[in-house]
SEMARNU-7994 format. One record per atom (N, C-alpha, C): x, y, z; residue in three letters. Coordinates in steps of 0.1 Angstrom, whole numbers, plus 5000, padded with zeros to 4 digits. Each point is the difference from the previous one (the first is absolute). Layout:
BEGIN
XYZala;...
***
This chain:
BEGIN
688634491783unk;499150115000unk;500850135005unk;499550094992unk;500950145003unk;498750095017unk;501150015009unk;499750045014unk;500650115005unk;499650114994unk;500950115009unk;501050034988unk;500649934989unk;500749984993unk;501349895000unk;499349925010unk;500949885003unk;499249864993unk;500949884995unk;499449934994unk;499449905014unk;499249934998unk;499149915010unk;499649924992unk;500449865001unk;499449874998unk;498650015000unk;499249934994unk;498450014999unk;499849875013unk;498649985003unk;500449925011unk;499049904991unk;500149915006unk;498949854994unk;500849924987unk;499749934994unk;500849914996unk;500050054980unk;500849934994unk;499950014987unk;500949884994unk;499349974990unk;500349884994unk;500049964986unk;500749984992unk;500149964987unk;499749904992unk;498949984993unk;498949874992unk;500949934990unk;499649954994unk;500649924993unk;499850084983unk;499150075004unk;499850144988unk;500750125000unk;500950035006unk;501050074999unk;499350105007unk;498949985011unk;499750175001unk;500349985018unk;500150095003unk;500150035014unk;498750115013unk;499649895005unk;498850135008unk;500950025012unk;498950145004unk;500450055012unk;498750065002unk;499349935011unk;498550035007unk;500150125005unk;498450005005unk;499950115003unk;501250135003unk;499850064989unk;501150135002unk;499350145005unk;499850085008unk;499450135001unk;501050124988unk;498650065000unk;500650134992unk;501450075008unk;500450044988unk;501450055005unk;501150024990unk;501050015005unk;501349974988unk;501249945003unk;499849884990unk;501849915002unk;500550014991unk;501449915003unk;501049974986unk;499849845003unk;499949964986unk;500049914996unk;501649924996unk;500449935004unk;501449975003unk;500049814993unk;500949964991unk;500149884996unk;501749985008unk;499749875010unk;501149975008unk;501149914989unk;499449914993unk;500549904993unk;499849994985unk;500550004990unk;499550034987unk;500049854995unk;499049934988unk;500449935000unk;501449914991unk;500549925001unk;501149994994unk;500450004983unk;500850095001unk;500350094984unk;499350155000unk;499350035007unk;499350135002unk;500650095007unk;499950135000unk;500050115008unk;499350015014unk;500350045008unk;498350025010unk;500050144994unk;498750045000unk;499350145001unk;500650085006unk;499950144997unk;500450095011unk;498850035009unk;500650085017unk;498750025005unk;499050084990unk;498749995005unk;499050094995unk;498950015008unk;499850145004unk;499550105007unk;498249994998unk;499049925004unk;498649984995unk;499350095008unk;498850034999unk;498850075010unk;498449954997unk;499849965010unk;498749955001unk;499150115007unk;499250044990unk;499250125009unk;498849955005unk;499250105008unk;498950005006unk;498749894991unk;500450044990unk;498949934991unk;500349904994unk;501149914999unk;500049905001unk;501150034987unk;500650104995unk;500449984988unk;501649985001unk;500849934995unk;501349985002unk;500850084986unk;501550075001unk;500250064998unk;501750004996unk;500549974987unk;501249965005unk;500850194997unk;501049985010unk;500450165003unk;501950014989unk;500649935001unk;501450024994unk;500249825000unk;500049984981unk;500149874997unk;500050004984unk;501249924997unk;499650004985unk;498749924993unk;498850064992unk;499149954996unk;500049914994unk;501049994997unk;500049874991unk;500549865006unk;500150005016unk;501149955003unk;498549925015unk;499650155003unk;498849985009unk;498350064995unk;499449925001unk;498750085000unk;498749985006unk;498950045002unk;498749965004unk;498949934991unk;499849905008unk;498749904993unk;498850025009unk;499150034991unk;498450075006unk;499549815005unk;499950005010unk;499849855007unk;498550025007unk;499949875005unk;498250015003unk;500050035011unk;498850085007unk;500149995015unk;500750045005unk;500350005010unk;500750075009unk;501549984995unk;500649914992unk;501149974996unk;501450114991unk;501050055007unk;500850064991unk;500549924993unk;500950014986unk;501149944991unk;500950104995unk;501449955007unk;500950064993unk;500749864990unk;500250064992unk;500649944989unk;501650055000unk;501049895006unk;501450055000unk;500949874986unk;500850074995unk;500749944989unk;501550035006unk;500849885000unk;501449985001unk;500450004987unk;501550065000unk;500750024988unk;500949865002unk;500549954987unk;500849854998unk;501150074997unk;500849995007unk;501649985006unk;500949924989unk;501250074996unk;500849904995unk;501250055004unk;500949864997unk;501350005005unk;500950054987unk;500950095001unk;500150084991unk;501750005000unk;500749924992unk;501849995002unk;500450064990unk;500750075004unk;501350044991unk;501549935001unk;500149994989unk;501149885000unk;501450104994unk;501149975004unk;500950044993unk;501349874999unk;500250084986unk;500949884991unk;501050114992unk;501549924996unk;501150034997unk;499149984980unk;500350164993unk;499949964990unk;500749844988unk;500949995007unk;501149934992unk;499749845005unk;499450025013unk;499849865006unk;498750025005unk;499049934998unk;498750065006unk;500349915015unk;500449894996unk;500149935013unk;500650075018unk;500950064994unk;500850075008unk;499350135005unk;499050015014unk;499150085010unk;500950135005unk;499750084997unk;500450165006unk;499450015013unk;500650055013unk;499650025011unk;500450144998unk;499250105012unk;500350195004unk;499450044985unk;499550004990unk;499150044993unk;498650095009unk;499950135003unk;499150075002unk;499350024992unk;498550025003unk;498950054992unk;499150055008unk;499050094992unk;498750045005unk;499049974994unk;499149995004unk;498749964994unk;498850115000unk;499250064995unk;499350104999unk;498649984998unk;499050005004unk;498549974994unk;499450144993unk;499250004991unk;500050124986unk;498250004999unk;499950084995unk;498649954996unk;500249994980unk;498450014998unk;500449914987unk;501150124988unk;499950085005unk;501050104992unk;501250005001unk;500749905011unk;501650035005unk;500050115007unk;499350025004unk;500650125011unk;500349945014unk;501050035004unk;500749995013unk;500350145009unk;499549915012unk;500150105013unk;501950015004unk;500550075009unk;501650025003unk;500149925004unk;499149895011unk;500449895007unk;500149884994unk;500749925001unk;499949874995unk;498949935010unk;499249874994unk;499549935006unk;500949945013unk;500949884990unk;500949915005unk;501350034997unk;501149995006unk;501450004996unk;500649895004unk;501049904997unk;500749895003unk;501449954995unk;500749935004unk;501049964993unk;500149844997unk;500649984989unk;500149875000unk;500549865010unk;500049935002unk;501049915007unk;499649834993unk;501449984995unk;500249874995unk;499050024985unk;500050074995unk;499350054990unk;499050034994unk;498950015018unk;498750064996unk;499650125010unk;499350084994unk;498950055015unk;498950004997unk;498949985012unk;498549954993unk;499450085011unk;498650014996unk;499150135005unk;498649954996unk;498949995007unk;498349974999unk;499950124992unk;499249994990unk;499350134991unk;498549924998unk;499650134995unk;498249964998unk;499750074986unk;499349944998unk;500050064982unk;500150135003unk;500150064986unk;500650155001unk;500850044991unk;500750124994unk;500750054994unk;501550075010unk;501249934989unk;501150035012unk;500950044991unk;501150105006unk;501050014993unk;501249945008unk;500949954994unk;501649895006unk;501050104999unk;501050045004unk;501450054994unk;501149945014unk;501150024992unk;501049945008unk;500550135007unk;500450005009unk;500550085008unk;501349974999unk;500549865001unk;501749995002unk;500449894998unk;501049984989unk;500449904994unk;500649885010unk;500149884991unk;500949935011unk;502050045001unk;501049975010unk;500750084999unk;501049954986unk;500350054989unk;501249934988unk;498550014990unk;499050085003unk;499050004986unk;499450104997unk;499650024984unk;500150145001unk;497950025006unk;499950125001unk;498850015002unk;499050034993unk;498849935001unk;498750014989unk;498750115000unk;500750105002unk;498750095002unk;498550064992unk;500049944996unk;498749984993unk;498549955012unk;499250094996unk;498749955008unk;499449954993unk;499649875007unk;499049904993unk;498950005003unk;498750014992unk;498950025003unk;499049904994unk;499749945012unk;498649844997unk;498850055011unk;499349874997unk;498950005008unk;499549875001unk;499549985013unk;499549845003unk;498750014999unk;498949954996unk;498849934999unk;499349925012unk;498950044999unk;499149915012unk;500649834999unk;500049964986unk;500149864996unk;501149955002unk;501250105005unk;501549985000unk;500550004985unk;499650034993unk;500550034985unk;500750145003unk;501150024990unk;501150114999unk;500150124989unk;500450084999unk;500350044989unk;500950165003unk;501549924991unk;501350135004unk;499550044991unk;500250164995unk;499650124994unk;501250054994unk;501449935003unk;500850054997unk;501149924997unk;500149924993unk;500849865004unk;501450024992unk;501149965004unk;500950004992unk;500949825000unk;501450004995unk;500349865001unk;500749935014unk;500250175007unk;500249975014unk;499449925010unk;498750035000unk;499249945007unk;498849924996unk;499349915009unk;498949934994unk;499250015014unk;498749964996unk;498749985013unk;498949924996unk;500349915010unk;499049874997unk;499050025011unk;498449954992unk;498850015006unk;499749865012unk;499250075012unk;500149935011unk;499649844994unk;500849935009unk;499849885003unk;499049935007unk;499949865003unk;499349965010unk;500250075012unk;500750025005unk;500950035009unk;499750185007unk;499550034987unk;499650175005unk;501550104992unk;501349914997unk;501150054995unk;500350094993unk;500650104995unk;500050054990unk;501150065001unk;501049974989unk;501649975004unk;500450114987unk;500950125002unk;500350144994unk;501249965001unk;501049954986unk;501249964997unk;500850094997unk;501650115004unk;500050094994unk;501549944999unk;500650024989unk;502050004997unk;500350085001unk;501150005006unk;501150065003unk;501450044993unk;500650084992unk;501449964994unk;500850095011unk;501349894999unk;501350015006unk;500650214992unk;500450015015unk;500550114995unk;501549974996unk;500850064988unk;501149964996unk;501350114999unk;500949964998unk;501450104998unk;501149944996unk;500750064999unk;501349934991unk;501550095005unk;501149875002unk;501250094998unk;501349954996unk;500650125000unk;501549944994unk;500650005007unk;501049944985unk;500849935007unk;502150054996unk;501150045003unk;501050024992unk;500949955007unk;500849964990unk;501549914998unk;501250084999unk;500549995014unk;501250095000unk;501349925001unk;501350044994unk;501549925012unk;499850045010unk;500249945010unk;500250025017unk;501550154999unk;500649944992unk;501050135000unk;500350134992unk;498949994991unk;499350084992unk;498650044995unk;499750115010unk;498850005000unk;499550004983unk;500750094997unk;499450064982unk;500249894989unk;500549855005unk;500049904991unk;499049924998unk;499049994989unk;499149935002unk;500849844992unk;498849905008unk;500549864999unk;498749964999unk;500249854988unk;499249935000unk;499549885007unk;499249975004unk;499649875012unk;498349944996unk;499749905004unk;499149955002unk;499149965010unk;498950105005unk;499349995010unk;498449964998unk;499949925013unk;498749945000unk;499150075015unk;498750034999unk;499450055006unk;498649955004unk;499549935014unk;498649905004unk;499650085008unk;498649955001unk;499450045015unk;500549875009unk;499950065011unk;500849905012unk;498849944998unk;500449825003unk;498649895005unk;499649974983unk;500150064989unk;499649974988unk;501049984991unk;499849844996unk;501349914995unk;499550024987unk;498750064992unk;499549984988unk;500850074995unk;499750164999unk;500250124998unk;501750085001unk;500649974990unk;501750065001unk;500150104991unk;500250105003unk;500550104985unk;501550014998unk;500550044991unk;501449924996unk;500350164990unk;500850075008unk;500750104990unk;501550004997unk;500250094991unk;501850035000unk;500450125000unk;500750045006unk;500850174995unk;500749994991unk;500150114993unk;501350044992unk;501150085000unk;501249974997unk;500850115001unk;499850114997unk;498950064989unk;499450134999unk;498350004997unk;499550105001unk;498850055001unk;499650005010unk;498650015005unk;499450015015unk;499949885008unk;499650025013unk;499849885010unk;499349934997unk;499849885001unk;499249894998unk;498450055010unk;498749984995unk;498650005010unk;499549894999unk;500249975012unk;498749915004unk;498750055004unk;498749954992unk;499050125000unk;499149905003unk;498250005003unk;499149965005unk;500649935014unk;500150055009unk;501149945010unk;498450015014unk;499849945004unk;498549995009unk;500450075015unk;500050155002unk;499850035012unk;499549965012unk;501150005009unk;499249935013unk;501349864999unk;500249974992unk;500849844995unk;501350045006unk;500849885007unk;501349954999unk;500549964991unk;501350074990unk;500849914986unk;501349965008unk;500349924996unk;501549914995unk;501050044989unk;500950054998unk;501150064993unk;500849934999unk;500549924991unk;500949914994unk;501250064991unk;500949985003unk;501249994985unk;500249884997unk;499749994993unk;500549824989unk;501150024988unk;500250084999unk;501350034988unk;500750145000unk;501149985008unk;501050075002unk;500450094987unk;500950135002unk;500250064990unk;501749924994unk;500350004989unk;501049984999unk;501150045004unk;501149875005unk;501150075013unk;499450065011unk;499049995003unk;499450005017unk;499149965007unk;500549955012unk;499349925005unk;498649975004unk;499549904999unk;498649985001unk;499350025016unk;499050095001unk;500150045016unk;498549914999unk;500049835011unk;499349955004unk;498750025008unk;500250105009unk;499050055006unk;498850014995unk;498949955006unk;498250024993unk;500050135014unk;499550154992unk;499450105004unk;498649985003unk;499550045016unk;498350054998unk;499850125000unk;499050064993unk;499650155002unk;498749984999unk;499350075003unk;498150055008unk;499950074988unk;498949994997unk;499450144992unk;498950045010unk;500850145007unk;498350055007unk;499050074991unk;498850025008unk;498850074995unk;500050124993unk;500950044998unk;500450134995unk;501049994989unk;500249884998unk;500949994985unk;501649995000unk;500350015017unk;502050015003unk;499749905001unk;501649984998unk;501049875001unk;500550025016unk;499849865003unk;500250005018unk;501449894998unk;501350034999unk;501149884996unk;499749965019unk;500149885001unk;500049935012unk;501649935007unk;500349994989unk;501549995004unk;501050034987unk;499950104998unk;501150054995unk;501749965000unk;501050104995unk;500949965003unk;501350134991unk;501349935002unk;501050104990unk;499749934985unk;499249914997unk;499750024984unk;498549964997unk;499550075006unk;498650054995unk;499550095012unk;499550114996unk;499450085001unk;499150114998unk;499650075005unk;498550104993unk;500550125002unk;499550054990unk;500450164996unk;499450065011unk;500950125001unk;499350085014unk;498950084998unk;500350084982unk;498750094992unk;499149914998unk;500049894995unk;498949894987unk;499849885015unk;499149975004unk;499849935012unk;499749854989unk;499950034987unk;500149884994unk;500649954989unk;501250075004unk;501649944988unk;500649925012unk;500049924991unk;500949905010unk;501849984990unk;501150025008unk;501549994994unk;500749885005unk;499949914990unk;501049875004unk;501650004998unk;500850015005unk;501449994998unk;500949864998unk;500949974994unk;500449864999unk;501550055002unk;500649925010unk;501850014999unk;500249894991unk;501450064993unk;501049924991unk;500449895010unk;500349954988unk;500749855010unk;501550025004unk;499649945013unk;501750045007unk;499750125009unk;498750114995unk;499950115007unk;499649995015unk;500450075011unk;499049995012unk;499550105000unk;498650045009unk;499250135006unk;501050085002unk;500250104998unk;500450135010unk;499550035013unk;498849975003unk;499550045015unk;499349905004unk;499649975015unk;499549905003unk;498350024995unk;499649875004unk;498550014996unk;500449864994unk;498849914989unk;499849924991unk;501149895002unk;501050024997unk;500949904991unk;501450045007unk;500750085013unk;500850025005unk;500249885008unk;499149945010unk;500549925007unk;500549864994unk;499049924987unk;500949894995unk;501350094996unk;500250064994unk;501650014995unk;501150035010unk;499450025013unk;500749995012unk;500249884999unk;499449915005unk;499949855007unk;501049954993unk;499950024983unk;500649924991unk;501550055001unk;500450115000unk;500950065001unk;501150015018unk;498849975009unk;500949935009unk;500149885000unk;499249944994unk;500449844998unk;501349974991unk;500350064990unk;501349974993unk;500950065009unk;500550095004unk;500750045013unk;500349895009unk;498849905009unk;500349935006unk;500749854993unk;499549994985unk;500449874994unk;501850034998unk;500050164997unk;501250024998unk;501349975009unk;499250075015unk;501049965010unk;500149895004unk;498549884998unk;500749885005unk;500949974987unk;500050034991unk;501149914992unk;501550055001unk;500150105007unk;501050065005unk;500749945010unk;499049965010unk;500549965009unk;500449835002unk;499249964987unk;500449874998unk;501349974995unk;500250114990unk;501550004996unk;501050005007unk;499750105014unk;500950005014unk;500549875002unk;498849955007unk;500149885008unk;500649894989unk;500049974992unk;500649934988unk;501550005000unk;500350165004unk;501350064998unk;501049965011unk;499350065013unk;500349905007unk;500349895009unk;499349924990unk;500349855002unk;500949924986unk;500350074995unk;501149984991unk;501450065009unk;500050165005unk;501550035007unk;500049895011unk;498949905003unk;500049935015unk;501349874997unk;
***
């Protein structure tokens, strides 16, 4: 009961039938809010609402939707308010890798908007949320809503299109705008109603050139293979040539770690063993992770990559990559040299002995 403008408990008891109605005895004239503590379950509770009981016995609802609340002309001294709870549903958005639906997008932002039957939307969103493990879910009540994504997941491109449906008292659906992106299935037992949207990989591509290690302007031919790290299916397999342009590797999945293979040397030079990783960040560069003196990335083009091959017999010029074996090897024949040197000594003599 409203006191001064403070709310007050009514005093005496109230109790709920097995008819869904609720009394509250003797009430004197005056004005309360009518308050639902507990809704029942799948429902809304009510919002407050402001009643007045005047002098003459008439009750009065003050700020309440009509349709939601109303008065029943009862016998006797009896008021009836007639209150209606709205049916609640569980409302998911799901996200999925177009290429793999199996595969769940997490950090997918969205907002959610309620419209009236025209699509018009206020500045605010209702709800806003992000995915995690490939859904975000939200209670709605029938109604008309508009969906848009706010923010892709990260390596995908983004879908900005507003989608505009509406839910039904019965839990039945209907998008207004549907494309092959998305789908929306009508509630379940369950209250569910599961808003499917795909996602495609954002993509880029790059090259790749075949140089001598001791000439830059010589192009050479080789055979290179190109994976995503962790994916044994998927190998692309190119070759350079001694003329025309760099070899591309194209639809290449941002966000991805690749593997960089040479499997066939150019002729008369040597085959450089090493498996290269490089990143493709969010932005389309090449991230070389360990680089070296024969491969490297253009300083202008963040996505030419220049592979160099020494001739056989050749060593690096500078350290980096491939300096230290041809040390090792090279002090190693030095050492085999001198012991056989010195074998020869001691041989020698024990002959003058």
């Amino acid at each position: 009961m409203l006191i001064n403008g403070r709310m007050t408990a009514l005093e005496g008891s109230s109790y709920s039938h097995l008819d869904n109605t609720i009394d509250f005895p003797n009430i004197p004239p005056g004005e309360y809010v009518l308050r639902e503590t507990q809704a029942p379950a799948g429902y809304e509770k009510i919002k407050d609402t402001r009643l007045r009981i005047g002098e003459d016995g008439r009750l009065t609802i003050l700020d309440s939707d009509p349709t939601l609340l109303s008065v029943e002309t009862g016998q006797g001294d009896t008021l009836t308010v007639i209150a209606k709870n709205l049916r609640t549903f569980n409302f998911q958005i799901k996200k999925v890798d177009s290429a793999n639906e199996t595969t769940l997008l997490d950090n997918a932002r969205f907002s959610i908007y309620k419209t009236d039957v025209n699509w018009t939307k206020g500045d605010t969103a209702l709800a806003q949320g992000v995915t995690s493990a490939g859904i975000y879910q939200i209670n709605l009540e029938h109604g008309y809503y508009i969906l848009k994504e706010e923010q892709a997941p990260s390596g995908y491109l983004l879908n900005q299109k507003e989608y505009r449906f509406q839910i039904n008292h019965d839990g039945s659906i209907l998008l207004h705008n549907p494309d092959e992106t998305v789908s929306l299935s009508r509630a379940d037992a369950n209250r569910l109603i599961l808003f499917t949207m795909k996602n495609t990989r954002s993509t880029t591509s790059i090259k790749l050139a075949k140089r001598a290690y001791s000439n830059s302007d010589r192009r050479l031919a080789a055979v290179f293979e190109l994976k995503e790290e962790g994916d044994t299916a998927t190998v692309i397999t190119k070759t350079t040539k001694t003329d025309g342009e760099e070899i591309v590797f194209d639809n290449l999945r941002i966000g991805q770690t690749y593997l960089l293979k040479e499997t066939q040397a150019p002729e008369g030079y040597q085959l450089n063993t090493k498996v290269y990783r490089l990143r493709l960040t969010d932005s389309g560069q090449v991230e070389l992770l360990d680089g070296d003196d024969l491969l490297s990335l253009d300083d202008s083009n963040r996505q030419l990559l220049t592979a160099k091959n020494l001739k056989k017999g050749e060593y690096p010029k500078t350290g980096g990559f491939g300096v230290l074996p041809y040390i090792t090897l090279g002090g190693g024949m030095m050492l085999l040299a001198l012991a056989v040197e010195l074998g020869k000594e001691k041989r020698w003599k024990h002959i003058r002995k």
